[in-house]
C-alpha positions in Angstrom: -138.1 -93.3 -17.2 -137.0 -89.6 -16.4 -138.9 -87.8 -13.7 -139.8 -84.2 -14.7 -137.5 -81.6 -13.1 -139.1 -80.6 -9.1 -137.4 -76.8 -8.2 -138.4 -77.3 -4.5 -137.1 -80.7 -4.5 -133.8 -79.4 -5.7 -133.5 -76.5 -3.1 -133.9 -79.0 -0.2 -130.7 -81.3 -1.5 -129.3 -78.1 -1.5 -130.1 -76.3 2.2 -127.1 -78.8 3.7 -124.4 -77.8 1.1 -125.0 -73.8 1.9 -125.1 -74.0 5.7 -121.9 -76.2 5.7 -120.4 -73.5 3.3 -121.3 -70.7 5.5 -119.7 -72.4 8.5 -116.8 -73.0 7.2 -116.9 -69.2 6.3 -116.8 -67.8 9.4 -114.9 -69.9 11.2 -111.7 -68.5 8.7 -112.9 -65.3 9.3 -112.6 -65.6 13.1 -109.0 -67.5 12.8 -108.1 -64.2 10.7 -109.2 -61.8 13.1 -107.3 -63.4 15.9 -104.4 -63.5 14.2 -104.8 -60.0 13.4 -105.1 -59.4 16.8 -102.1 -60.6 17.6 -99.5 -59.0 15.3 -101.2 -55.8 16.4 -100.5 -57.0 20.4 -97.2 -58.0 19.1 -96.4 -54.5 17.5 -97.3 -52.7 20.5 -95.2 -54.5 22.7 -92.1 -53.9 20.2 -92.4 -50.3 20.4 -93.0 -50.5 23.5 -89.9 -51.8 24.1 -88.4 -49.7 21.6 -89.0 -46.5 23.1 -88.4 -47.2 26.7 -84.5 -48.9 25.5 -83.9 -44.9 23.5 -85.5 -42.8 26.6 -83.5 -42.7 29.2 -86.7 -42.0 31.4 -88.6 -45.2 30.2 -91.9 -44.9 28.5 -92.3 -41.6 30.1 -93.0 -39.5 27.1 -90.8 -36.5 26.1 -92.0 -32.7 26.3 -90.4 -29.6 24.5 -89.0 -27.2 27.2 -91.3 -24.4 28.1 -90.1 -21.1 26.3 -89.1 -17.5 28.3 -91.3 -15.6 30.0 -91.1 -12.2 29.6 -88.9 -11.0 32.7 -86.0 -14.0 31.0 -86.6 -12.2 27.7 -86.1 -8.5 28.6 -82.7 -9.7 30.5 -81.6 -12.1 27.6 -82.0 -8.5 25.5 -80.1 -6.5 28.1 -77.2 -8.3 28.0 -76.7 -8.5 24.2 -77.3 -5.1 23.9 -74.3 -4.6 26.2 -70.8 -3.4 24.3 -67.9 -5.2 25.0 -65.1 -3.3 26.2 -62.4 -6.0 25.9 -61.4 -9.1 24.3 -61.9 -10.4 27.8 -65.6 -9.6 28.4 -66.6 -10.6 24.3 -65.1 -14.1 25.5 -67.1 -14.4 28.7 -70.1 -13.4 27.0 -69.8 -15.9 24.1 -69.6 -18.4 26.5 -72.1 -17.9 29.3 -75.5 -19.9 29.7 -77.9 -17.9 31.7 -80.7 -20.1 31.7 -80.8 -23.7 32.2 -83.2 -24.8 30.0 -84.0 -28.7 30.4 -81.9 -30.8 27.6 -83.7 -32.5 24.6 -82.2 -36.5 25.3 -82.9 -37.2 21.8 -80.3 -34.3 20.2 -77.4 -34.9 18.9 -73.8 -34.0 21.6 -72.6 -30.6 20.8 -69.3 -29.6 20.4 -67.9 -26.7 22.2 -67.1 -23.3 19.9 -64.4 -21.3 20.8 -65.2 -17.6 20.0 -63.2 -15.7 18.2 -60.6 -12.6 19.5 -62.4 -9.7 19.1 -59.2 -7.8 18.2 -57.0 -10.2 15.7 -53.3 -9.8 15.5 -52.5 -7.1 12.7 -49.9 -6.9 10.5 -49.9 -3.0 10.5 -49.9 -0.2 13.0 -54.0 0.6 13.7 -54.6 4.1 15.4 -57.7 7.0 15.4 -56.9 9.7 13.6 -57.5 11.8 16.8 -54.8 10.1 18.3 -52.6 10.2 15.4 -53.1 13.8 15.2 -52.5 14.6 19.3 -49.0 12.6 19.8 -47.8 14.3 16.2 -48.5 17.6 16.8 -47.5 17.5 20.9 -44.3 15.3 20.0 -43.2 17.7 17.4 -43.4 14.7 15.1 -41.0 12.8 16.7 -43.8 10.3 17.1 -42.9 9.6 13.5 -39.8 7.3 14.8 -42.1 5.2 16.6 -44.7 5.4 14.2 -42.6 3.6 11.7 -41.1 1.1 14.1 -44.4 -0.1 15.4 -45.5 -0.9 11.7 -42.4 -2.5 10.5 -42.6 -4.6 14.1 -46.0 -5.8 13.4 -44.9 -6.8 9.6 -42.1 -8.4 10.7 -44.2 -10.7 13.4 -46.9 -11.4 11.0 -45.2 -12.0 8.0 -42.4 -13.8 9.6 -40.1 -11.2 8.0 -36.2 -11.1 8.4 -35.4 -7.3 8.7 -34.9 -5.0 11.4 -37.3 -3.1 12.6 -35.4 -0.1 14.4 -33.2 0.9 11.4 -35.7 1.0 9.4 -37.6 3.1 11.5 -34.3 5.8 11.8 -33.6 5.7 8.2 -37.0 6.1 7.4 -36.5 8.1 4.3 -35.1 5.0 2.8 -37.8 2.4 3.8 -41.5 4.8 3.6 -42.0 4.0 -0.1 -41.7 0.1 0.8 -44.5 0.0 3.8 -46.3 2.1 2.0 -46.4 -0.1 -1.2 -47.3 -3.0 1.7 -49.9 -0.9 3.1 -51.6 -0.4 0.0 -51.3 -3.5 -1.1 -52.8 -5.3 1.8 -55.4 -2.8 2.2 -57.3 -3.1 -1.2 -56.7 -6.9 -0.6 -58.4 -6.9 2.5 -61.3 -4.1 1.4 -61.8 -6.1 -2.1 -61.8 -2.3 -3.6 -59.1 -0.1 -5.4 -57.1 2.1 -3.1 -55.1 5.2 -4.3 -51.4 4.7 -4.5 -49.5 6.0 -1.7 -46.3 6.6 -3.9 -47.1 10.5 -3.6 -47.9 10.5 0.3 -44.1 8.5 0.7 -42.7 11.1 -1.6 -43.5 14.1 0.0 -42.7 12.9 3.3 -39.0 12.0 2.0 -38.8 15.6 0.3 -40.1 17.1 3.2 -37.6 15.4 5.7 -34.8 16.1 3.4 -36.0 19.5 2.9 -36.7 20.5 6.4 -32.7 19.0 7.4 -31.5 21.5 4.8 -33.6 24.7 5.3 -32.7 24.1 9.2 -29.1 24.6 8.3 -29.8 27.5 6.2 -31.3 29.4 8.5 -29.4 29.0 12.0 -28.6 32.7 11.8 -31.7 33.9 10.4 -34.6 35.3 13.0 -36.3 32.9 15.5 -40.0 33.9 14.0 -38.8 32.0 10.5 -38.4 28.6 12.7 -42.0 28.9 13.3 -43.1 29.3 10.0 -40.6 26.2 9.0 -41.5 23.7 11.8 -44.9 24.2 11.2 -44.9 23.6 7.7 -43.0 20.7 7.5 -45.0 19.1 10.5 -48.0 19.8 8.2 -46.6 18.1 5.3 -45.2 15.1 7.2 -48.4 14.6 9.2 -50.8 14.7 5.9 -48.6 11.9 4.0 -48.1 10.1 7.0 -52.0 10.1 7.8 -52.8 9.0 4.1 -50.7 5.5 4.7 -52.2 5.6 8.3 -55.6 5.9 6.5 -55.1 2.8 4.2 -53.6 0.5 7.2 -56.4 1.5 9.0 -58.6 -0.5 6.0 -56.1 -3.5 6.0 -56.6 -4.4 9.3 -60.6 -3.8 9.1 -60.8 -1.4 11.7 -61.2 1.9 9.6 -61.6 4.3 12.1 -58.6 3.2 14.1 -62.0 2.3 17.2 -59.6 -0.4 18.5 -56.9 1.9 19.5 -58.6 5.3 20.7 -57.9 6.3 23.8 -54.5 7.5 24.8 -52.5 5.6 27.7 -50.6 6.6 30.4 -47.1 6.8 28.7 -48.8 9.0 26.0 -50.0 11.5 28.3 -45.7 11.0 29.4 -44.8 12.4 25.9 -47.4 14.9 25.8 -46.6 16.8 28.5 -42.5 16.4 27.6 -44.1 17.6 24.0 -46.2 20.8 25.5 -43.3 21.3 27.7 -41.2 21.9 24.5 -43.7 23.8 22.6 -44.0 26.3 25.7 -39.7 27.0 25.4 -39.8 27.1 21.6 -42.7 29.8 21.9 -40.6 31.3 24.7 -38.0 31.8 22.5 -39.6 33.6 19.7 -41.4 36.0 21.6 -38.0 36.8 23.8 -36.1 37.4 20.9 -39.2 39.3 19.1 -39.1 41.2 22.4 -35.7 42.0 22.3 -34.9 39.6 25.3 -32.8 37.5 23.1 
């Protein structure tokens, strides 16, 4: 016969089943947190390991240099504020260190840059204006001969060129419409602009020189004062076409104002004074035979 269902009966079977339950609970629990524990131990110890094989200064950990103090800062700006007077001292600058700053371990090995020349190897004849204008006027433009060799020198070097720089410095007449075509050329090249031609500036110097040969042999027995008048004014002429290809070589060889060569050098001042020398006799001359000396 069936026994009628007894609740409290029931929970008492029960109470055993439920504490061996929760004992078998937490003992997994406390096999998982050991094992927890140690992959975390292990971890550790790996980068432990890691780090002190990459620093070369063991586990000792790695601090970013200190920055300048003020009194490095001000000196730092003192010397690049400095000009450089030479190719020479823009090298030595490029590649001091002045401080010595402690070296990240962890950067990669730099390679050492070479600066570049401050004053690159031209192709054309670079000059200031207010040196152009001095050696013209004291030489009586016979700094024209070497004005032409010097440009056809540095063409020829540059361009690996096979002509003769000399001759076509003496026969210039022949040859200016040709560097000045090259001048003009290379300068709105290198200035990514348009440039005026130079054909007229070439022309008028060869009809000038041509000019000034034949007027001289017209007028060997006219008065003295009429040389001044012609000397002058062909000096004039030849200096401003000269100066307008002088102008555009300038561009080409990205020194526009002619800064890198300025200043005149001891064999200059040489041909100045032979120049003023022979300025002083031709002035002489004129006022002797104005005078009635001559």
């Amino acid at each position: 016969m069936n026994q009628p269902f007894d609740p409290n009966q029931y929970k008492e079977n029960q109470q055993p089943n439920h504490q061996v339950n929760n004992q078998a609970s937490n003992q997994f629990n406390n096999q998982f947190d050991n094992r927890a524990n140690d992959d975390f131990d292990l971890q550790a110890e790996f980068d432990s390991q890691t780090n002190s094989q990459a620093s070369p200064q063991g586990n000792q950990q790695f601090t970013q240099p200190p920055p300048f103090n003020p009194q490095q800062q001000n000196q730092y700006q003192q010397q690049n504020q400095q000009p450089y007077q030479n190719q020479q001292q823009y090298q030595n600058h490029n590649q001091q260190q002045p401080y010595n700053q402690p070296q990240d371990p962890y950067a990669p090995p730099e390679s050492q840059i070479v600066p570049p020349p401050l004053f690159a190897d031209n192709q054309f004849y670079v000059v200031s204006k207010k040196k152009f204008t001095i050696l013209t006027i004291a030489t009586f433009g016979t700094y024209n001969l070497y004005w032409f060799w010097k440009h056809w020198e540095l063409w020829k070097i540059r361009n690996h060129a096979d002509i003769w720089p000399i001759p076509r410095a003496i026969f210039a007449i022949f040859f200016t419409h040709k560097l000045f075509s090259n001048i003009n050329e290379e300068a709105e090249r290198s200035s990514g602009n348009y440039m005026p031609s130079l054909a007229t500036p070439a022309t008028i110097f060869v009809v000038s020189t041509i000019a000034y040969r034949i007027v001289e042999k017209l007028t060997e027995t006219t008065p003295i004062i009429w040389d001044v008048f012609i000397v002058i004014g062909f000096l004039a002429l030849d200096y401003w076409a000269l100066w307008q290809g002088q102008e555009q070589a300038n561009i080409a060889c990205n020194d526009p104002d002619g800064e890198s060569n300025d200043n005149l050098t001891g064999l200059n001042y040489v041909f100045i004074v032979l120049g003023v020398i022979l300025w002083l006799l031709f002035f002489f001359g004129v006022v002797a035979e104005v005078a009635g000396f001559a």
